[in-house]
C-alpha positions as CSV (number, residue, x, y, z in Angstrom):
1,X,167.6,-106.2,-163.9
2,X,169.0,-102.7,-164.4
3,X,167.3,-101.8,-167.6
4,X,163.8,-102.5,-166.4
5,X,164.4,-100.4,-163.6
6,X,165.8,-97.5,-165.9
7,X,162.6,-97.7,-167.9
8,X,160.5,-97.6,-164.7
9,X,161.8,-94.7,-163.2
10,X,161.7,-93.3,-166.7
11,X,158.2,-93.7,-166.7
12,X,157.3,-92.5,-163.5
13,X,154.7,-90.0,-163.2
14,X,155.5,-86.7,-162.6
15,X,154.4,-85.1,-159.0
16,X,153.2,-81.6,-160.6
17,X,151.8,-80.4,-157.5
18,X,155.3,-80.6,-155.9
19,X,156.5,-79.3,-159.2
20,X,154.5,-76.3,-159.3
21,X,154.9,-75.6,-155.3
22,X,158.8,-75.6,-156.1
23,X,158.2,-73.5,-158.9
24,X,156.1,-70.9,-156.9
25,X,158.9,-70.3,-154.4
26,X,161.1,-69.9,-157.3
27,X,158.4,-67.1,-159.0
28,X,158.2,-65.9,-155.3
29,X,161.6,-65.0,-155.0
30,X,162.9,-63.5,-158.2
31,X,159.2,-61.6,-158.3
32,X,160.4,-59.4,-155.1
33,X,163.5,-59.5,-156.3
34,X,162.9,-57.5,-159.6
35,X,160.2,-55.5,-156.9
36,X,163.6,-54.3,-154.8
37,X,165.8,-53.8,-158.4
38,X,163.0,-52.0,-160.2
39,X,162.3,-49.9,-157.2
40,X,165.7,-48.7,-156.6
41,X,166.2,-47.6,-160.3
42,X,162.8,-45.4,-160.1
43,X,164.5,-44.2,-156.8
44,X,167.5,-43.1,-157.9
45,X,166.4,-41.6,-160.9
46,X,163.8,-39.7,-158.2
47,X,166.4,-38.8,-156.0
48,X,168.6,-37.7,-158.6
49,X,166.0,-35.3,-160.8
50,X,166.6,-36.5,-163.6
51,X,163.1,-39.3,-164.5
52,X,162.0,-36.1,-166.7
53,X,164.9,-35.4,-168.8
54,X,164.4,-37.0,-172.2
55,X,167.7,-39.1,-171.9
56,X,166.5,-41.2,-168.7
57,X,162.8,-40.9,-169.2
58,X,163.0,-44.3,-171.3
59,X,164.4,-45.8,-168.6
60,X,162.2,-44.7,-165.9
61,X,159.2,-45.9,-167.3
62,X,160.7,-49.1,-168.2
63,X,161.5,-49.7,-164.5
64,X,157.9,-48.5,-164.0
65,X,156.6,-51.4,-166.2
66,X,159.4,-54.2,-164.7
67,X,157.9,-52.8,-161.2
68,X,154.3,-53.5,-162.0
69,X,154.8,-57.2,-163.7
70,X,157.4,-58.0,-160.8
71,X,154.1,-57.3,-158.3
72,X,151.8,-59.1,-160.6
73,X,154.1,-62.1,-160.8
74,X,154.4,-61.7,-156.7
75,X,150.2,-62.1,-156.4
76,X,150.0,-64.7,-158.3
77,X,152.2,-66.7,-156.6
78,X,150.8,-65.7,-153.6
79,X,147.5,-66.7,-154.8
80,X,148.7,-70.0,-155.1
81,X,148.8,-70.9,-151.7
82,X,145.9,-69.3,-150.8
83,X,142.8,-71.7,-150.7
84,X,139.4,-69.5,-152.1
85,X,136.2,-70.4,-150.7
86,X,134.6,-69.9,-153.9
87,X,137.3,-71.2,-156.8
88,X,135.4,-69.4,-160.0
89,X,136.2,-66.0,-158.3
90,X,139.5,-66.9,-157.5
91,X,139.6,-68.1,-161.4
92,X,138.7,-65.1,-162.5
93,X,141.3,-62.9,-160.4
94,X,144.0,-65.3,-162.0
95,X,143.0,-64.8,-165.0
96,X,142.7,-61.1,-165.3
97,X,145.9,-60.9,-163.4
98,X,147.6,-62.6,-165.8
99,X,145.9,-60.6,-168.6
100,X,146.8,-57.7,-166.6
101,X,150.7,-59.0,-166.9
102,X,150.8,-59.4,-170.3
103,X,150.0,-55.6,-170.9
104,X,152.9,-54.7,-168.8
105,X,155.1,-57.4,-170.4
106,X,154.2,-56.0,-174.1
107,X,154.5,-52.2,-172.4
108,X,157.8,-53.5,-171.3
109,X,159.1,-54.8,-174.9
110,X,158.1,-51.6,-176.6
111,X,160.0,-49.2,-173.3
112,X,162.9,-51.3,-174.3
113,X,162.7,-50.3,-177.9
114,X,162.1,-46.4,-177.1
115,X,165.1,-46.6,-175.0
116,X,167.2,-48.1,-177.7
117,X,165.5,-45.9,-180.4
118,X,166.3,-42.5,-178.1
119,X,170.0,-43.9,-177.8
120,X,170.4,-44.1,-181.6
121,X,168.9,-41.0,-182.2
122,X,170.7,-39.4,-180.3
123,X,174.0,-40.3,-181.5
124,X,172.5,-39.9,-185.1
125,X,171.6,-36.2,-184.9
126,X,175.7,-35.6,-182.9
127,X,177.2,-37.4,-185.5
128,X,174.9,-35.2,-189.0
129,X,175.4,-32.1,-186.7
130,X,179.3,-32.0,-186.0
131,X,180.6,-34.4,-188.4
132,X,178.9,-34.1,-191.8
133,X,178.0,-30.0,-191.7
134,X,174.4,-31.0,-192.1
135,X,171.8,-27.9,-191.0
136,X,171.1,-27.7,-186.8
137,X,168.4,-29.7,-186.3
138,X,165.6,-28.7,-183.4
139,X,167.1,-30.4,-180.3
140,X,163.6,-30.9,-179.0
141,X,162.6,-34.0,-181.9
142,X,164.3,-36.0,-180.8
143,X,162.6,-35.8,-177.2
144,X,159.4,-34.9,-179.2
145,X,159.2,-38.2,-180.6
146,X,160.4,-39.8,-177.0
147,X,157.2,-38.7,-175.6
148,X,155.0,-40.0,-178.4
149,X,156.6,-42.9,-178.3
150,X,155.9,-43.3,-174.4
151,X,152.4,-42.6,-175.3
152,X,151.9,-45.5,-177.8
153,X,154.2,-47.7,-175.5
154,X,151.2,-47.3,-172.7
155,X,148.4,-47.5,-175.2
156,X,149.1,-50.4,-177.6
157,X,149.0,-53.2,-175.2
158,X,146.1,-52.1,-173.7
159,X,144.6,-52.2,-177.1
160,X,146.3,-55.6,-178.0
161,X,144.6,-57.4,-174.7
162,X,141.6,-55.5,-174.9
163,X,140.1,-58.4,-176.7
164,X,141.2,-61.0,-174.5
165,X,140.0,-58.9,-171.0
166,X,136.3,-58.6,-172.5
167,X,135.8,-61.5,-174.4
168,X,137.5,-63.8,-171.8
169,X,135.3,-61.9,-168.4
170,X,132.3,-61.9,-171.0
171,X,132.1,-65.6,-171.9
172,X,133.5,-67.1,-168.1
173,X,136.6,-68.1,-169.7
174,X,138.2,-68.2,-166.8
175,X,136.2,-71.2,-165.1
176,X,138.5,-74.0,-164.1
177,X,141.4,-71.7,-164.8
178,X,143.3,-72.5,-161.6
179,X,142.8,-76.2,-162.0
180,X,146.3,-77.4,-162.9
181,X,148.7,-74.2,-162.1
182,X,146.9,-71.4,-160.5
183,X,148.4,-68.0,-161.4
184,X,151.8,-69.0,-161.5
185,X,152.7,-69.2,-165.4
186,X,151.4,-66.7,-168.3
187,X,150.8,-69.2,-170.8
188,X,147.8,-71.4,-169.4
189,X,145.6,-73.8,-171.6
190,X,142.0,-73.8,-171.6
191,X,140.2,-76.9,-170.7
192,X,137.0,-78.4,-169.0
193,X,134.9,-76.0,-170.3
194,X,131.3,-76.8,-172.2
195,X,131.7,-77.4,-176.0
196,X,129.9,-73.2,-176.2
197,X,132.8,-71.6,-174.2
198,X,135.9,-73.4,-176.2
199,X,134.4,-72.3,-179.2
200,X,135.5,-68.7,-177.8
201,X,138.1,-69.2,-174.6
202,X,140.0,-71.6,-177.1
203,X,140.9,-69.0,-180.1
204,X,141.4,-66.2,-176.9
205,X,143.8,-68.1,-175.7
206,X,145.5,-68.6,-178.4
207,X,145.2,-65.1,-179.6
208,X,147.4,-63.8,-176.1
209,X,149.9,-66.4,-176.4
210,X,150.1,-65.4,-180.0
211,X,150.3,-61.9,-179.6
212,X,153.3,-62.4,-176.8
213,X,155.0,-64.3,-179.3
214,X,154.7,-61.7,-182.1
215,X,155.7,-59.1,-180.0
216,X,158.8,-60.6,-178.4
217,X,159.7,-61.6,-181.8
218,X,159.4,-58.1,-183.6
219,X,160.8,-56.5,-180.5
220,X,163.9,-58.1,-180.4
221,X,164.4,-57.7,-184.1
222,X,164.2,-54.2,-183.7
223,X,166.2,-53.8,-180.5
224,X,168.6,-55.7,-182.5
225,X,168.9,-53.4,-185.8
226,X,168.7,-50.7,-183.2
227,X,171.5,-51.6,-181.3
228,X,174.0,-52.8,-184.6
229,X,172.9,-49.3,-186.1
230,X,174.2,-47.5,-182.6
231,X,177.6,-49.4,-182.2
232,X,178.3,-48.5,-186.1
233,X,177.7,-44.9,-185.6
234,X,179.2,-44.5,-182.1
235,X,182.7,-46.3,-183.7
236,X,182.3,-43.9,-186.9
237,X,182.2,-40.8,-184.7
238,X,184.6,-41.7,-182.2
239,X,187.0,-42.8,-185.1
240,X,186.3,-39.4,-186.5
241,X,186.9,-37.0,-183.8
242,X,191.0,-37.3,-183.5
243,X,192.2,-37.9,-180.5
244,X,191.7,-40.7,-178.5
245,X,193.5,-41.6,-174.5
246,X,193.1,-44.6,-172.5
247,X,190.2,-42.7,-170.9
248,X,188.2,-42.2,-174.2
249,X,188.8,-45.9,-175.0
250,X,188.1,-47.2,-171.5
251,X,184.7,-45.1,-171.8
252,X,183.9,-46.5,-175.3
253,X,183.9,-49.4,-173.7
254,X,181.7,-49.2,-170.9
255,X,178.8,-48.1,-173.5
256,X,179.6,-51.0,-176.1
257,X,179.1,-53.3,-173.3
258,X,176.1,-51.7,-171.6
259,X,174.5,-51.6,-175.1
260,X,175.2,-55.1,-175.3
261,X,174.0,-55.9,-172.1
262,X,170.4,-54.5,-172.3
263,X,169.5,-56.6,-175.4
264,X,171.2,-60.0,-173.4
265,X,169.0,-59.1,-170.4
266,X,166.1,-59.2,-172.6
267,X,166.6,-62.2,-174.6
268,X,167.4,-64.7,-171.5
269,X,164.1,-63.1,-169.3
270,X,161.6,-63.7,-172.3
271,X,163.4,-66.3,-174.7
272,X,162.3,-69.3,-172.0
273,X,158.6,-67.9,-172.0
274,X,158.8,-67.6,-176.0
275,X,160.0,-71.1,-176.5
276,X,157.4,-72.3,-173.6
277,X,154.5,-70.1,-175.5
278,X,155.5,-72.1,-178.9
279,X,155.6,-75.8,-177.0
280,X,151.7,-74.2,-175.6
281,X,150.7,-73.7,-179.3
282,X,151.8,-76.9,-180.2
283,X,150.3,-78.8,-177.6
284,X,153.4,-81.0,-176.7
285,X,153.2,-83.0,-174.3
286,X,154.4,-82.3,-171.0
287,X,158.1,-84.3,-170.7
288,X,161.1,-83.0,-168.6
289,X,161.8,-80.7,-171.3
290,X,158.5,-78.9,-170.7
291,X,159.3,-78.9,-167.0
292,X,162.7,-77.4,-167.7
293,X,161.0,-74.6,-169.0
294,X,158.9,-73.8,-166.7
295,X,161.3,-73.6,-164.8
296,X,163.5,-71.5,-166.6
297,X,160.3,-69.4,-167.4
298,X,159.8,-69.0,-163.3
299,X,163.8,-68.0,-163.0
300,X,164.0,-65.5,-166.4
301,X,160.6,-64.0,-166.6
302,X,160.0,-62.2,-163.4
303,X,163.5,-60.8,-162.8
304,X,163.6,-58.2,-165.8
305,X,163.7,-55.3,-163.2
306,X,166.4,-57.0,-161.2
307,X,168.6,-57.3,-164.1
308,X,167.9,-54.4,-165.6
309,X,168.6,-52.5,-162.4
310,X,171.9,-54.9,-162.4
311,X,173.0,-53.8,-165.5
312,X,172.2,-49.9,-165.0
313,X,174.1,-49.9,-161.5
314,X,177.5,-51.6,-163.7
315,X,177.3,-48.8,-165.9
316,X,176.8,-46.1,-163.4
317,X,179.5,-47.7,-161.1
318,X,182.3,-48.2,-164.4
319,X,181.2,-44.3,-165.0
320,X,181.9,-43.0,-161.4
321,X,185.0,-45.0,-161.7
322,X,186.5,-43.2,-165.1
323,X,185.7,-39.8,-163.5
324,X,187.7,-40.3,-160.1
325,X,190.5,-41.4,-162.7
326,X,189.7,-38.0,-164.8
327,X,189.8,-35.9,-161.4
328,X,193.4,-37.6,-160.5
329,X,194.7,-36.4,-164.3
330,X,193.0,-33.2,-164.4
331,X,196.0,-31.5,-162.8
332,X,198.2,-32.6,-165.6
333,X,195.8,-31.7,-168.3
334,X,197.6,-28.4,-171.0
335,X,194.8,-26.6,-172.2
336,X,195.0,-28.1,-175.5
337,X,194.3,-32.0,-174.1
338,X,191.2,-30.2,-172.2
339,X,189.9,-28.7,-175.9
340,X,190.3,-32.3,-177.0
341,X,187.9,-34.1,-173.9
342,X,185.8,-31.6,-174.2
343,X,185.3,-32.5,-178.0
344,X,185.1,-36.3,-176.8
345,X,182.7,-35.7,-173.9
346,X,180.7,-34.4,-176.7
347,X,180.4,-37.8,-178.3
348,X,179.1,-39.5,-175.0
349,X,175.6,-40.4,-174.2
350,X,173.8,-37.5,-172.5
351,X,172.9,-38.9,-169.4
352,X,176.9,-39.7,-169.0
353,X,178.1,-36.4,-170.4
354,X,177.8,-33.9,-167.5
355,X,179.6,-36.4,-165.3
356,X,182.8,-36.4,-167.8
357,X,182.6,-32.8,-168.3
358,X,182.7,-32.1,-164.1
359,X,185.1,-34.5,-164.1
360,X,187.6,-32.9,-166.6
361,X,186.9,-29.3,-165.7
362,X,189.9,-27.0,-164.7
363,X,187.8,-25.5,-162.4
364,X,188.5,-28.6,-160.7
């Protein structure tokens, strides 16, 4: 008698409107939760004067971007508890809310990119200029590019959903679009619609779940070049400058792992939503498996800004750390060890770089 009851609970149907309330509260929390992280980065960078220098401007506006999809994933779970007297316009805020969250999820791929980009070009134009004798370059491409880059960041997903905002609002695509799941997940199928609508909704829809999967896929494989490329050259150039403490080593580090973490962050926010957008495509059926990404999708997807903030307050905190260890040595520093940190400090990322050379001044 056990088998048969195995196979029926097996087969029970699924409650999806408990499903999807749990999952609301889930999208709920981690939504305000990437609000307070991405917030507190902008903040700081605010506070501290430094959102226009070219070596944190990447970052700023990639908090920018995690701050706006954190407060579009917020609405729409808020917008699932809210009964509409009239459920087409409620359909229609859904779905160009979650249009409008796709442009800042794209934005957000190609801010990560910039920042990995100005990272590597940075240490690329250190490492021609002091190490191989090459001619001085302008110090101003580098943040040249930075700020065309940030341009084409802001305007290519606009572009890239421009199709799916006026061909979608155009032909009432959105109609019956809060049927099954409300605004709660990015990747929603279109259905009970007439026969003249799929014709057009059904190749829109998959057009933006296709273009979130192209761009998460050439975005990683760029951030991941990017980031091999960096790790190489920073090793090289550290290898080549002489001397190296426990300081310079415990410094080297920090960076390897923040330049690890970054790429992690993104992979485990948006890998769940790929994978879910490719079960979408296929039009799997919806097992425990599906639910389990959903899930994961509701967990990862909105808390880009939280980890990112995570990951950027480690760093800053490991930083602060070395130099309250450099002020305790600098009194036993001979002039000769100070010529050699201040060659090392060289070698640093800029936004690090004034704090290790305060931190090792004999002025101190």
């Amino acid at each position: 008698m056990a088998l048969p009851a195995r196979v029926l609970v097996a087969q029970a149907p699924v409650d999806w409107p408990q499903f999807y309330d749990a999952v609301h509260w889930i999208q709920a929390v981690m939504a305000a939760l990437s609000i307070i992280g991405s917030s507190s980065v902008i903040g700081y960078t605010v506070f501290q004067h430094t959102a226009r220098s070219p070596e944190v401007r990447p970052l700023f506006y990639l908090s920018l971007s995690d701050l706006f999809l954190g407060i579009c994933w917020l609405i729409g779970a808020l917008l699932y508890r809210k009964e509409a007297p009239d459920p087409s316009s409620q359909g229609a805020a859904c779905y160009n809310l979650q249009i409008t969250g796709e442009v800042f999820y794209v934005a957000s791929f190609l801010y990560t990119i910039n920042y990995t980009w100005h990272l590597y070009a940075d240490l690329k134009v250190k490492y021609e200029q002091n190490l191989q004798n090459r001619p001085l370059r302008a110090f101003n491409y580098p943040n040249r590019i930075g700020r065309i880059t940030i341009i084409l960041s802001s305007v290519i997903p606009l572009l890239l959903m421009a199709p799916v905002f006026g061909l979608g609002n155009h032909y009432r695509c959105y109609q019956n679009f809060t049927k099954e799941h409300g605004c709660l997940l990015m990747h929603t199928n279109i259905s009970s619609l007439p026969d003249w609508q799929l014709r057009i909704c059904s190749p829109v829809s998959y057009y933006s779940t296709g273009a979130f999967l192209l761009s998460f896929l050439s975005s990683f494989t760029v951030i991941l070049v990017l980031l091999i490329r960096a790790r190489t050259l920073y090793k090289r150039f550290v290898s080549s400058t002489g001397y190296m403490g426990d300081q310079q080593w415990a410094t080297i580090k920090v960076v390897e792992q923040g330049v690890v973490l970054y790429p992690v962050v993104f992979f485990c926010c948006w890998g769940p939503a790929f994978i879910l957008g490719i079960v979408k495509l296929a039009s799997a059926q919806k097992t425990w498996g599906y639910m389990t990404l959903c899930v994961l999708e509701a967990l990862t997807a909105p808390s880009q800004g939280f980890l990112n903030c995570a990951v950027y307050g480690w760093t800053q905190h490991m930083f602060r750390c070395l130099k309250r260890e450099a002020y305790r040595e600098v009194d036993t520093q001979t002039p000769l060890l100070r010529s050699q940190k201040r060659l090392y400090a060289s070698t640093l990322p800029p936004s690090h770089r004034a704090d290790f050379a305060t931190a090792t001044s004999p002025s101190l």
